[in-house]
N, C-alpha and C positions, 0 to 999 in steps of 0.2 A: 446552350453550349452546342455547336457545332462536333460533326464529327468529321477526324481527319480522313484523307482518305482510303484507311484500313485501319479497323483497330486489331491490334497484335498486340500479344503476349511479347516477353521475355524475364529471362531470371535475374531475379536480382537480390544481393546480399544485403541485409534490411537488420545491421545492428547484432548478428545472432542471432537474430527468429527467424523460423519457418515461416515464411509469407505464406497467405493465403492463397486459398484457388480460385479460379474464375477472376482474374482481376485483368480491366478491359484498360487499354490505350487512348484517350484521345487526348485533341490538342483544342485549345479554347479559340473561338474567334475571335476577330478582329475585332477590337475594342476598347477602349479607354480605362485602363485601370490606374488604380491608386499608384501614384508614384512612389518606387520603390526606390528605399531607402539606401545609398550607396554606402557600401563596406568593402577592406581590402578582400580577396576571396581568393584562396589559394590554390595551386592546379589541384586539379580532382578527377575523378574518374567517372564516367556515367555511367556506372556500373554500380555503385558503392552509396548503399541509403542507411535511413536508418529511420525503425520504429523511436516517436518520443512517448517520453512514460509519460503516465497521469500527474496531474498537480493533486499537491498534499501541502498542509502547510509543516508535515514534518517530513519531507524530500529535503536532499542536499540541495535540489534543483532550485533555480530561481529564475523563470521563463522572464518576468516581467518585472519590468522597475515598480511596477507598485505591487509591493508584497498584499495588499489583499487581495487581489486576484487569486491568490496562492493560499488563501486565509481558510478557516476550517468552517467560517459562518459567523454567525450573530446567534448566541448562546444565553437563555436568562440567569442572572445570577444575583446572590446576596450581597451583604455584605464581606463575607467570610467568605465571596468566591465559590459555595457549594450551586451546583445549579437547583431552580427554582421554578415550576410553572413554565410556562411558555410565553412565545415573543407575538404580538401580530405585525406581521410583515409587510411591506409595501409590495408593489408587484416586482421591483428591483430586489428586492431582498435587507432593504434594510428595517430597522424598528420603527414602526408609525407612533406608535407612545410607550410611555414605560410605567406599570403602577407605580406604587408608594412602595419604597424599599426597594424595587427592580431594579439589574443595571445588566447589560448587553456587552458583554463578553467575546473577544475573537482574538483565537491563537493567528499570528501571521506567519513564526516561524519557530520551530522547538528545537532545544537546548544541542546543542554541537552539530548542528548541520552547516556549520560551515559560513554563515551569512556575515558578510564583511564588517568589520569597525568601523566609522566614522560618524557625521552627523546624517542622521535621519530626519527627515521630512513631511512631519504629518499635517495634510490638508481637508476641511471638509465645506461642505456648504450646509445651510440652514442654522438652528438656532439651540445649541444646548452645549456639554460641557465635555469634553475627554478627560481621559484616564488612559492608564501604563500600568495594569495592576502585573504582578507575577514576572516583573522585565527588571533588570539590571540597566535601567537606563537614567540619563539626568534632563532635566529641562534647560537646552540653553538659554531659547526665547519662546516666548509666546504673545503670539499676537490673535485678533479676533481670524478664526478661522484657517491658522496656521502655527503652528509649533512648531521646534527643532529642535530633536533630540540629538542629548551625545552618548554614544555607544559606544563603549570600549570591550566591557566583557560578554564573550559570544560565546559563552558556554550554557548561558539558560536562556530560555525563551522569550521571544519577544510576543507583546498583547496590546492589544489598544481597547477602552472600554470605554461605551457612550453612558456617563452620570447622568445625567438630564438633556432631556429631548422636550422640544415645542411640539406636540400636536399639531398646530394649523403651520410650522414649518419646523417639518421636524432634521435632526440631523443624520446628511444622505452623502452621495459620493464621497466618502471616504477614501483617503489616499495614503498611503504609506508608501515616500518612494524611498529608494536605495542611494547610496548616497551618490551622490552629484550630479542625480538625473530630474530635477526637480524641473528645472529651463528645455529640457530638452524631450521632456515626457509626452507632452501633445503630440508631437510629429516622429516619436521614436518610444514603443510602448515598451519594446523586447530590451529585455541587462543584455549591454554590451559584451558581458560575459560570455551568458548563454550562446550570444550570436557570435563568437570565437570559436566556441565549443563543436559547433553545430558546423562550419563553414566548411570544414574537409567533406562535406555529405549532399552526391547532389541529386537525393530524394528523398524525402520526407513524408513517413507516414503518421498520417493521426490518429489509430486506432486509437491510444488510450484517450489523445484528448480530445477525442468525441465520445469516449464511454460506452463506446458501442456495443461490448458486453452488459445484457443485460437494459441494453438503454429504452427507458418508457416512451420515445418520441414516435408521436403516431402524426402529428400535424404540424405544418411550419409555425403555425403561429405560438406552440410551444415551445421553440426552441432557445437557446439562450442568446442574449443579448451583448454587446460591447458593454452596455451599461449597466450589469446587471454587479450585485455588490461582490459576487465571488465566482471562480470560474469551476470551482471542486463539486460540483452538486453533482447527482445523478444524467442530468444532460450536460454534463462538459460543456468542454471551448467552444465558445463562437466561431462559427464558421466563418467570418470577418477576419477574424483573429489568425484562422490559421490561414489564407488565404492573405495575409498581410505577411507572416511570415515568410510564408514561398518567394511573396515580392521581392521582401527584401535580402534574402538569402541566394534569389535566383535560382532556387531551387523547383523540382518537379512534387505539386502535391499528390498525394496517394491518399483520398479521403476512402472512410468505409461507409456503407450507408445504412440505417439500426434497421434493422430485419421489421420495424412494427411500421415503417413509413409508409405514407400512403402515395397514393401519384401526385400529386398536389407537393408533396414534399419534394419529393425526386425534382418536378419539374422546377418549382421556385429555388430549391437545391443547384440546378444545374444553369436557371438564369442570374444567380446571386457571381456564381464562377464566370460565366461567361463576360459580367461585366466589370466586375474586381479587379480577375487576374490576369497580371500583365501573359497577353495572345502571343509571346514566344514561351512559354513555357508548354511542358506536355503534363498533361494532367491523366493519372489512374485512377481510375472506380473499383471500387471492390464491393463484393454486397454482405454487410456484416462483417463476423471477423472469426476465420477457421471454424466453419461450421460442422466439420470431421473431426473437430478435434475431441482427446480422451483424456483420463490420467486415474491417478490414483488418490484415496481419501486417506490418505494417515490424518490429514489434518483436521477431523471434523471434532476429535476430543482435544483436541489443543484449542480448538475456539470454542469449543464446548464450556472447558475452563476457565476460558480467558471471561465470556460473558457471565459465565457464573457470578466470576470475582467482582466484575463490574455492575454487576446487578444488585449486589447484597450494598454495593455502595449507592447508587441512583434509586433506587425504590427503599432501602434499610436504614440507608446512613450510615453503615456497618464500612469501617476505612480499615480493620487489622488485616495486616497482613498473611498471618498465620492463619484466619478467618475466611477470608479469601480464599486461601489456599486448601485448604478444607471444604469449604462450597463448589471448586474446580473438580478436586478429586468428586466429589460423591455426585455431581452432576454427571459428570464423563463416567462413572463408574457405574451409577444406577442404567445410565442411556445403552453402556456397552453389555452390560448384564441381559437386560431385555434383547437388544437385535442377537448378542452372542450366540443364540438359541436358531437362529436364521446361518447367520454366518457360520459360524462353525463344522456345517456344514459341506461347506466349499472349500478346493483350494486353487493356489494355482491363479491363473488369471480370471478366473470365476469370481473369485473372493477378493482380489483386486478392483473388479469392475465394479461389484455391490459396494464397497466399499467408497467407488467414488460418486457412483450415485448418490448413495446416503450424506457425505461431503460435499455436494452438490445442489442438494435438495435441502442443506441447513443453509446454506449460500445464499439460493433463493430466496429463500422465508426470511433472514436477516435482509436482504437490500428491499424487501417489497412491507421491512415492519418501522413505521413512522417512530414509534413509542422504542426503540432502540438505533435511532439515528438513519436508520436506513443504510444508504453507503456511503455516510458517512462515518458511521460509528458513535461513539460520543466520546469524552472525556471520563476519566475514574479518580475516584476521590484520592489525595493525597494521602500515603499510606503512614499507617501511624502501628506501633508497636507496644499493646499490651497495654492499648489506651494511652499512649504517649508518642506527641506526635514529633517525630525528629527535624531538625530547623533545614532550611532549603540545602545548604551546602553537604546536610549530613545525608540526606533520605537515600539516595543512590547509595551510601554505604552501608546504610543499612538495611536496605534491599541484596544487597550485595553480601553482604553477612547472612540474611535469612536465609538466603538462597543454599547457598554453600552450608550451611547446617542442617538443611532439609534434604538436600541431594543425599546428601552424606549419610542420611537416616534412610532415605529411601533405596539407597544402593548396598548399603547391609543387612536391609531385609529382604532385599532383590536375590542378592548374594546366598538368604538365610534358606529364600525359598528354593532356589534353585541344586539347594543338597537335599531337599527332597526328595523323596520318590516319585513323586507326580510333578515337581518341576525336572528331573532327571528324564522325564520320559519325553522331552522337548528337541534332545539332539536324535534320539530314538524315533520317534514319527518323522520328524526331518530325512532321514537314514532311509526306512522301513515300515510305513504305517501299517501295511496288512501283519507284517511281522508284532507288530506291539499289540495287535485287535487278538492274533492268534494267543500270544499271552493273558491273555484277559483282560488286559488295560483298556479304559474309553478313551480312545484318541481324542473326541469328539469334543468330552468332557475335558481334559487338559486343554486344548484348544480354546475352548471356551473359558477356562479359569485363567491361560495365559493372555488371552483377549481383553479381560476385563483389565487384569493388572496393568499392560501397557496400557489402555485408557485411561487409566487414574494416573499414573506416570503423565500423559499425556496432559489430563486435565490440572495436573498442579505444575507443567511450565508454562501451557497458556494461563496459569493467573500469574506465575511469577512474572512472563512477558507482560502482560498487561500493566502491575503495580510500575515493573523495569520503567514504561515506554509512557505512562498514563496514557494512554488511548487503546481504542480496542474500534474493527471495523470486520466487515464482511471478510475481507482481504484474507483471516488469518485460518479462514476457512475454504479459500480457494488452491486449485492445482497447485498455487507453485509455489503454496506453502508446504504441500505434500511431498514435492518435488525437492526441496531442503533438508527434510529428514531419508528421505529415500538416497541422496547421495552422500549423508554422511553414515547412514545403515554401510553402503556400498566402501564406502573410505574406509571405516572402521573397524568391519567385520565384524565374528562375534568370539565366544569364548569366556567371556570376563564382563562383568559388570563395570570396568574400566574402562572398555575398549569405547562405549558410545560419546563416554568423555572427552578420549580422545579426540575422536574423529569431530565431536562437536569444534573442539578447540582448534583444532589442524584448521578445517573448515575455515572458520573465523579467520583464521590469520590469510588463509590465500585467498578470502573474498575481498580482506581489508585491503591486504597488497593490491590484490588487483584492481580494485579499484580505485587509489591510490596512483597508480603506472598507469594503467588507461582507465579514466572513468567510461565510456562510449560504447567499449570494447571488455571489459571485466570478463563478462558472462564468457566470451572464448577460450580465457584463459582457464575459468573454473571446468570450463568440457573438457578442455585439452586433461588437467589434474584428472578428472573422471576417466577417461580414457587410458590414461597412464596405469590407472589404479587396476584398469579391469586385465589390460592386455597381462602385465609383470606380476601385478600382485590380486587377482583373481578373489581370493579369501579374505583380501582386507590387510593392513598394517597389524591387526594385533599378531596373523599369522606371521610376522615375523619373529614377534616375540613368542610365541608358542615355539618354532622352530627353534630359537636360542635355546630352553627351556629346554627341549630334546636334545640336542646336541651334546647340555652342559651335563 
């Protein structure tokens, strides 16, 4: 890649993120790229980008016509669907054989994210059998090495499973396209959707789908491929892929580059651009991705919990719910007991920042541990209730029941402790801490009793989110899961064991609207509510009702 002749900065609004710093200008030379794919593309401003998220196969998103790109992996499985043992993998990612009872499992899309009706399309090459285990679908046709499914209801998840594989040709490029891009899939990989969505934006960064957070690529020759079975892994999108994109969006790429790259990378990096991408477009470099950045750890006993609960299933076989929920609490409780003795210590931004360290540093350990999915997490056993396992249409209600009878138990004893004396002494060190020391009270010690409680709180909605979502990932241990309870703390205010309720549920409804009214754009609308919440009502929504309460 050539450089133009100055590379310069400029600001750019990038989706509601804070772009990076240090991020350089240039323009690719003259050179033969991939012909880009022509779409209507409507005025726009060269000012206005936007960061794309990560692929998940449970995103509303759907980058590409072939949903496994989008897929969660090749997963070993039973009969009964529990997983089993391990897969050996080709160097693409799919299963080179399968034992005796083995069958290879992948989610393409989970239950209400929105993925269209019609018939679907499934293609593979080599020599063995498919399966649709866990999917609401029907077979219209089948022919050797193509299927066509018809999908009407999109409220549960769609799977496709290899029954039997040949060894000396086993079965490989898997296709699931979306519907009625079958013909048009070679020469047009991106849902005509996604590339709708995307069109108002004329720059495009790929932090997440390069995975640059975090990401183990130290040499080109590891990096991922066009033909690789899935694009979710720890090295993300192809750089192919997203440089196909830019083409045909006409848009400006913003790649980041994984802080472990060697020169060798950079360079074959920078000659892969130069010959791809169509040489009118301007290309940004960034090195990694916000490497200043900070936050906070609320969230490290909510995945605390959440692994818990999915632990007691992939190593126990242990599916109750209630069971679950109980390994959350006492995991998060035992873990917050021990640092409390640390933290407690601290306040203030002090005990913030330890806080996200330790949140931080479970992050870590989760995406660098194989025997827990890595980053991608894994699947949790389908939850069953007091040894009875509720049938697919019911489980979300009865998830949904447990839930709501557990809150209910845990906010009356919230409620019980906090007419205590020693929970009393909470809005008191908040107030006045030297004032409560001068009484005789350990601040230190409440603090640290109040520490533990909110962690076990903690640890039994990461298992309830888990049983909710059946998945569990790194994810639920990172900032911006911290970042969710910190602004509904802020929305909510305190006062009342009621008040967190609220603010959850308030929450809910202005993320669903918003995104909802603009999917692209959401995130502004939740600042702006943030913003509203802090200037007028300081104290939170429940001080309204405190206020009435005085009044009356």
């Amino acid at each position: 890649m050539t450089q133009g002749p100055a590379i310069r900065r400029r600001s750019l609004v990038v989706g509601g993120l804070a772009a990076g710093l240090g991020v350089a200008r240039v323009r690719a030379a003259d050179a033969t790229p991939t012909a880009p794919i022509g779409i209507a593309l409507p005025p726009r401003s060269p000012h206005v980008g936007i960061n794309l998220a990560g692929l998940t196969y449970y995103s509303t998103q759907f980058p590409f016509v072939d949903l496994t790109k989008n897929g969660g992996g090749w997963w070993s499985r039973d009969a009964n669907g529990a997983e089993v043992g391990k897969l050996t993998l080709t160097p693409t990612g799919y299963p080179a054989a399968l034992e005796p009872g083995q069958r290879a499992h992948m989610a393409v899309a989970w239950g209400d994210t929105r993925y269209a009706p019609g018939e679907y399309v499934v293609r593979w090459d080599g020599e063995g059998e498919l399966s649709f285990p866990l999917s609401t679908v029907r077979v219209a046709s089948r022919a050797p090495g193509r299927i066509v499914l018809d999908v009407r209801d999109t409220r549960g998840p769609l799977w496709v499973g290899i029954e039997k594989t040949n060894p000396a040709n086993p079965v490989r490029d898997v296709r699931y396209f979306w519907p009625g891009t079958e013909a048009s899939a070679a020469s047009q990989p991106f849902n005509p959707e996604f590339l709708r969505r995307l069109a108002p934006f004329s720059t495009l960064r790929f932090m997440d789908w390069g995975a640059v957070n975090h990401s183990p690529l130290v040499r080109w020759a590891d990096r991922p491929l066009p033909g690789d079975a899935v694009y979710t892994s720890e090295r993300g999108v192809p750089v192919e892929r997203m440089i196909d994109l830019a083409n045909t969006l006409q848009a400006e790429p913003w790649f980041c580059i994984p802080h472990q790259a060697d020169d060798d990378y950079v360079r074959q990096f920078a000659m892969l651009v130069k010959t791809r991408l169509d040489p009118r477009r301007v290309v940004w470099i960034e090195y990694s991705n916000e490497v200043w950045n900070g936050s906070f750890g609320q969230a490290l006993y909510y995945c605390l919990g959440a692994y818990a609960a999915g632990a007691l299933g992939r190593f126990f076989g242990i599916s109750d719910i209630f069971a679950q929920m109980l390994a959350g609490a006492a995991a998060a409780g035992v873990a917050a007991f021990i640092l409390g003795f640390l933290l407690a210590k601290y306040r203030g931004i002090f005990f913030g920042l330890l806080s996200l360290a330790l949140s931080m540093i479970l992050y870590g350990l989760l995406v660098k541990n194989e025997a827990l999915g890595s980053t991608d997490g894994f699947n949790i056993l389908p939850s069953t209730l007091f040894g009875i396992r509720p049938g697919p249409s019911w489980v979300r209600y009865a998830v949904f029941a447990s839930a709501a009878v557990v809150s209910l138990l845990l906010a009356m004893a919230v409620h019980r402790y906090l007419g205590t004396p020693l929970g009393r002494l909470a809005p008191a060190i908040k107030d006045n801490e030297i004032r409560v020391e001068y009484m005789g009270a350990s601040a230190r010690h409440a603090v640290h009793v109040m520490y533990v409680i909110a962690a076990v709180l903690a640890g039994v909605g990461g298992a309830l989110a888990a049983t909710t979502v059946g998945h569990i990932d790194p994810d639920m241990a990172f900032w911006t899961t911290s970042g969710e309870f910190i602004f509904i703390t802020i929305l909510a205010g305190t006062g009342s064991v009621v008040a967190p309720f609220a603010g959850a549920l308030l929450y809910g409804v202005i993320h669903t609207t918003a995104y909802d009214l603009s999917p692209n754009t959401w995130q502004l609308s939740l600042g702006a509510a943030l913003l509203l919440i802090i200037v007028f009502l300081p104290e939170g929504l429940w001080s309204l009702f405190r206020r009435r309460v005085g009044h009356s």
